[in-house]
N, C-alpha and C positions, 0 to 999 in steps of 0.2 A: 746786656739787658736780658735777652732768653737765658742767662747762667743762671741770673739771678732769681729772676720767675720758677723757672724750675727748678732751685735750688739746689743747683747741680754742685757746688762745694759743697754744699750741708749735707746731702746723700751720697757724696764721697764718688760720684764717675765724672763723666766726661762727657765733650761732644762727639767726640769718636767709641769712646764706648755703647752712649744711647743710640746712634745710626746702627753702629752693627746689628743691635740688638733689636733695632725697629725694623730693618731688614732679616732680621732671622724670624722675627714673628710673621712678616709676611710673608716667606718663601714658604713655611709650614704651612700658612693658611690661604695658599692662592689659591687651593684647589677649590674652594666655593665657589668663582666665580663662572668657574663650567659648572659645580656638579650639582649646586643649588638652581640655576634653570634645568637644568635634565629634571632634574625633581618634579620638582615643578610641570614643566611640562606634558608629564603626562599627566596633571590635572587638566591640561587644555590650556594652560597659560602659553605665547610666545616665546620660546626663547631667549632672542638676540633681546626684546624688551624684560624679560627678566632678568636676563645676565647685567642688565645698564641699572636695573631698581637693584641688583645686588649687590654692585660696586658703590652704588652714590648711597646707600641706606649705612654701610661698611664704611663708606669714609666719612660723612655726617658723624653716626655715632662712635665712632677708634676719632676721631677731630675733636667732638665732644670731652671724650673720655680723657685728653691728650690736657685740651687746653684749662676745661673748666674742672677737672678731676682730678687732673695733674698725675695722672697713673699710670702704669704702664702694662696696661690691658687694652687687646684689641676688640671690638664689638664688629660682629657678623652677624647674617641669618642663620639661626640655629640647624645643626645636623640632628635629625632625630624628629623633631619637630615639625620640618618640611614634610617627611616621608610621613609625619602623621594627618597632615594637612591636604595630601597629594593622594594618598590611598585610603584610607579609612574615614576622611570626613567629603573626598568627594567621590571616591571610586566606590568606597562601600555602603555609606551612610548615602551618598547619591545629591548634597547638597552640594553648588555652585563655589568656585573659588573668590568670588565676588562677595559671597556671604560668609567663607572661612578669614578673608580678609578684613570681612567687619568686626568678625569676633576678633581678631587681634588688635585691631584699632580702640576697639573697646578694652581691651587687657590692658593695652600700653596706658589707654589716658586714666585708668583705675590704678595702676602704677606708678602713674605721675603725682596723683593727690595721695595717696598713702607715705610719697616720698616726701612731699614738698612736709606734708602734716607728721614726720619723721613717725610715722606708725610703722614704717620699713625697717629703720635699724632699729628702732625697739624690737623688734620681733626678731630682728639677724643680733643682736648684742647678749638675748635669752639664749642662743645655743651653747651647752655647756661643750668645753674644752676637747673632751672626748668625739663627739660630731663632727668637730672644726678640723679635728686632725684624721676623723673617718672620709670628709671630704674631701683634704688632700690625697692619702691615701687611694680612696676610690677612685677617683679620675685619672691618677698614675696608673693604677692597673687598667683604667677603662683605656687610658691612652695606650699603652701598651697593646693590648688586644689590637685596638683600632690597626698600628703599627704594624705589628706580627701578618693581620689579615691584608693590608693595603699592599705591600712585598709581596704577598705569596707565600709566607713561611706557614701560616696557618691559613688553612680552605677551610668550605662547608666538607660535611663527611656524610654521613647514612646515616641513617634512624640506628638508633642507638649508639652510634658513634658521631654526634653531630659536627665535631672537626677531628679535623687532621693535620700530618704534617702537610705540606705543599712539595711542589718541583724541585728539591736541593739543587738539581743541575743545573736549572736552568741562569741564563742571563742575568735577567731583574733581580732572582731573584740571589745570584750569587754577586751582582754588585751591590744590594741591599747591607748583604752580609757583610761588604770590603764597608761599605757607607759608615755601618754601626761600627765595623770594627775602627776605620781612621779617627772618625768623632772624639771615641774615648781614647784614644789614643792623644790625639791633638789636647784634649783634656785634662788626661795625665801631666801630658810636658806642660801644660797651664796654658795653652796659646789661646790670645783671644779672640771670641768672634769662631772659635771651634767647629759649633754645630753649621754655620754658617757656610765655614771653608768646606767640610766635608759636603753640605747638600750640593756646592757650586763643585765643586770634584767629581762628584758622583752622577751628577748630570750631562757634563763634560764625557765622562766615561761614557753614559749612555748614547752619547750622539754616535760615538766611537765604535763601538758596538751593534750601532744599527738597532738598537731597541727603540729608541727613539728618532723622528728625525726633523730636520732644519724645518720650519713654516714657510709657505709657499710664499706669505708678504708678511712680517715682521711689523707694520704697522697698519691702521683702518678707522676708517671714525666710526662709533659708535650706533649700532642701531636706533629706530625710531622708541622710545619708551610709552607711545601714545596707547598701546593696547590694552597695557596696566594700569597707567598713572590715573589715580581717583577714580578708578572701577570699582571701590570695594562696598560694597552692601549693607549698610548699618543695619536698615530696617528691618534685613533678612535676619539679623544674626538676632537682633532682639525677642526672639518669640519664643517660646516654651518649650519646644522641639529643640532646639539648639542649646538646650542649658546647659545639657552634660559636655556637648564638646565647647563652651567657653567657657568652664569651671574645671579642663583638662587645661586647655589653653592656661587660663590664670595658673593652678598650682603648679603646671609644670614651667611654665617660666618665671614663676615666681621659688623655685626649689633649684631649677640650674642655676640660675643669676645666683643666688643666696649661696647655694654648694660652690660654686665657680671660683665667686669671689674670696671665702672664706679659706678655699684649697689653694689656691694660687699666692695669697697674701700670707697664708701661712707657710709655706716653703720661703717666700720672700723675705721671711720676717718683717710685715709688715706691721704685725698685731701688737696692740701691745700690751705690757702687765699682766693686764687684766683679759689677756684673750681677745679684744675685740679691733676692728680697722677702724681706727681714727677718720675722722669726717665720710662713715662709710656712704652717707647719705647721697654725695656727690658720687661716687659712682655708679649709684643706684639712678639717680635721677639721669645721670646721662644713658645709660641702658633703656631707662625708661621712655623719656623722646626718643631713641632710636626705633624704638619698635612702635610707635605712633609714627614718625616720619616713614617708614619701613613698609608699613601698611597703606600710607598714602602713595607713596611711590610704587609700591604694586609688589613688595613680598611678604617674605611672612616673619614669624616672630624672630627679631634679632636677642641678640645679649652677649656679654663678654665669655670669651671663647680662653675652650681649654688650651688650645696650641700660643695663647700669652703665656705659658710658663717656657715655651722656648727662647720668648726673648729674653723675660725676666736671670732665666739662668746663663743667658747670653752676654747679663752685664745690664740690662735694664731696670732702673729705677724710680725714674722720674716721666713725666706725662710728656717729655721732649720723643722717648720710644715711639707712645701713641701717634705723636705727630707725623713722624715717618713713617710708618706704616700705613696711616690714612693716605699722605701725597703717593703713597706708591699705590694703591687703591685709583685714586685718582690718575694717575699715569695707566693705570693698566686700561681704563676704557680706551685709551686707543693704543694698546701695546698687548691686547688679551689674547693674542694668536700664538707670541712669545710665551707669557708667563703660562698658558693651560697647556705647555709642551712640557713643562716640568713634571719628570715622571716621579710615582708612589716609589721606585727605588731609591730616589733622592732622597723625600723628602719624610717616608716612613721612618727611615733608622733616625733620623731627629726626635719624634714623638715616642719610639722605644727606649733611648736613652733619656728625653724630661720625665717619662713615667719612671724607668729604674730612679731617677734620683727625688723623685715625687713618692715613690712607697715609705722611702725611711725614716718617714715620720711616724710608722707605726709603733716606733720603739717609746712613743707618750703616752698611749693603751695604757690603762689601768686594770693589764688580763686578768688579775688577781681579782676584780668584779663582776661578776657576771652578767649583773644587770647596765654595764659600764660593754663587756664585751660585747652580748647578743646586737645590740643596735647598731656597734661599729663592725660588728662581722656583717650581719645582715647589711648593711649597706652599698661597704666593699664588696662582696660576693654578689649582689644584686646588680649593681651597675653595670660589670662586665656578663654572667650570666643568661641576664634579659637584653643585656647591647640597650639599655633605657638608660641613660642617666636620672628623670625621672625617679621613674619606677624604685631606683635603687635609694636614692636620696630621700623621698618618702618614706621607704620601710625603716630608715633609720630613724626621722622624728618618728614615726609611728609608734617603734617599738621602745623607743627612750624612755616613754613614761607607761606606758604598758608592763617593761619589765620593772618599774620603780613600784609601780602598783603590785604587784604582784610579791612586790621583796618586803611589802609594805613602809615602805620609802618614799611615797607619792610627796611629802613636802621638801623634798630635792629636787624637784621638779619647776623650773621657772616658767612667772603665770604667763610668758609670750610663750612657751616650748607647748604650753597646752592648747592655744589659739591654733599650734601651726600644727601642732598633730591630728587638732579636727578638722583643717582643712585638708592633710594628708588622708584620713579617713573617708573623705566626701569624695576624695581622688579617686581609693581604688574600688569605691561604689559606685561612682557614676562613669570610671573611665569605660570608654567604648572599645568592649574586647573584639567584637566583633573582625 
């Protein structure tokens, strides 16, 4: 009955294939369930009750995405997003995590009727060809960096040198290097479940090694969730003072989601013909609840997550992926002492190798345009430069029909790419640089 639902003959895997693959996406993404309450946190949020709105927002919406999307994308509380919710809208802007949570609650349910009223993938089905393949691209290389920095291979550096290499010597960061190396190696020889064996290897190594070590109890129930759950502030967030940061909120999870999906399905070959993801509407609307469910349970904006291209290249094709990875979600609140031992040695050179094989899409580039290149340059260079996914995603609708105007080309320009560029616009006017 689940073969057939998930049309695991017709997508050509297996039930052994989707587990591995549902477990390779979660061991890449367990690290939110410590590093999204540390975030947090130092907004003045709880912890241990954030860590529990982390896991149960993450296995609601990766269950969603699983059963009713039939995808194999995992949904988290955004990185990047937290840290903009945590320092700039409460530590610097000075407003309450109660009122940051309203404005997300208000994003998610304004994402939910754009989706159900399919105004979402009209506007995601307008990105031309070149975009779709700037977003795979960009997040490979974003992923990358991420990687490189989580190891230790690349530090901060000094004003005018802002990184560097990192410790070659050291432990992490030369089992990092064995991690990337066995991966592609296991890869080469075609074994399955690859990225997989290597993270579990490499963890192994690190207990060995004393880099990491065993957890004092292996298993715990789950904190209280009461300090978050339905705290969030609608009232606060609706007033005139608060526009710029729910109009960050909105375009910036409405440009990861949209980059996310677009980058990910397109490595999957997901797309089709015609460039676009068949019934995209259903992923979008499970992303969408997520981050309305997300908000009520006490975090902040979720949506599907770039470390889904680890399972997908892991052999993931069907929403059965999803499904494992939410129950391992679900297993982790009383197993989270285990899974937040999994060290960045492990679990980096996994997201260095999705990104190498997430770049070579750039060989679609139409370089020979320029008004085709500046907006996929600018995008890719953006993402990882600013460390924004945002930021980076933006500058490309931005510049897409800016440089089309400019070539005097503006009726190559489709009328939903126009819509999104003036909301990209509104972006980097009103975002709060502060």
């Amino acid at each position: 009955m689940l073969r057939k639902y998930f049309k695991l003959d017709e997508l050509g895997t297996s039930y052994k294939q989707e587990i591995i693959a549902g477990l390779t996406t979660f061991v890449t993404l367990a690290y939110i369930i410590i590093v999204n309450p540390k975030i947090l946190e130092s907004a003045g949020m709880p912890f241990g009750a954030s860590m529990v709105a982390t896991i149960l927002s993450a296995f609601f919406g990766t269950l969603t995405m699983g059963v009713y999307a039939r995808r194999p994308f995992a949904i988290a509380p955004y990185m990047g997003e937290n840290a903009f919710i945590a320092v700039t809208v409460v530590k610097v802007l000075g407003y309450s995590w109660q009122t940051a949570l309203g404005a997300i609650f208000i994003s998610g349910v304004f994402f939910t009727l754009i989706t159900v009223f399919k105004i979402r993938s009209w506007l995601a089905n307008s990105i031309p060809d070149g975009l779709k393949i700037g977003c795979a691209v960009g997040i490979g290389l974003y992923l990358t960096f991420i990687g490189l920095n989580d190891i230790g291979f690349v530090t901060l550096g000094v004003p005018g040198s802002p990184v560097r290499v990192g410790d070659l010597s050291s432990t992490p960061v030369l089992l990092a290097i064995f991690g990337f190396l066995f991966m592609t190696f296991l890869m080469i020889k075609k074994v399955n479940g690859a990225m997989l064996i290597g993270i579990l290897t490499t963890t192994l190594l690190a207990f060995f090694f004393n880099v990491v070590e065993w957890p004092e109890q292996w298993v715990s129930l789950p904190p209280d969730i009461g300090p978050v759950f339905l705290q969030l502030d609608i009232a606060g967030a609706l007033t005139w003072g608060f526009f710029a940061v729910i109009l960050t909120v909105l375009v910036a999870d409405f440009i990861d989601t949209l980059g996310t999906l677009m980058g990910v399905s397109y490595i999957a070959g997901f797309l089709d013909k015609d460039g676009n993801l068949p019934e995209i509407e259903k992923p979008m609307l499970a992303d969408a609840l997520a981050t309305v469910v997300g908000a009520l349970l006490g975090t902040t904006t979720t949506g599907t997550f770039l470390e889904s291209a680890a399972g997908i290249k892991a052999g993931g094709r069907s929403g059965l992926t999803s499904v494992v990875t939410a129950f391992m979600f679900l297993i982790a609140l009383f197993f989270a002492p285990f899974f937040s031992i999994i060290p960045t040695c492990a679990y980096g050179p996994a997201l260095i190798v999705v990104g190498m094989l997430m770049i070579t899409a750039i060989t679609g580039v139409k370089f020979k345009d320029m008004t085709e290149t500046v907006p996929v340059f600018g995008m890719i260079i953006l993402m990882s430069f600013t460390y924004n996914l945002a930021i980076g995603l933006t500058s490309g609708f931005l510049l897409y029909p800016l440089m089309k105007i400019l070539a005097g080309r503006f009726r190559e320009v489709p009328a939903g790419l126009w819509i999104i560029g003036a909301f990209c616009l509104l972006f980097f006017i009103f975002y709060p640089y502060a």
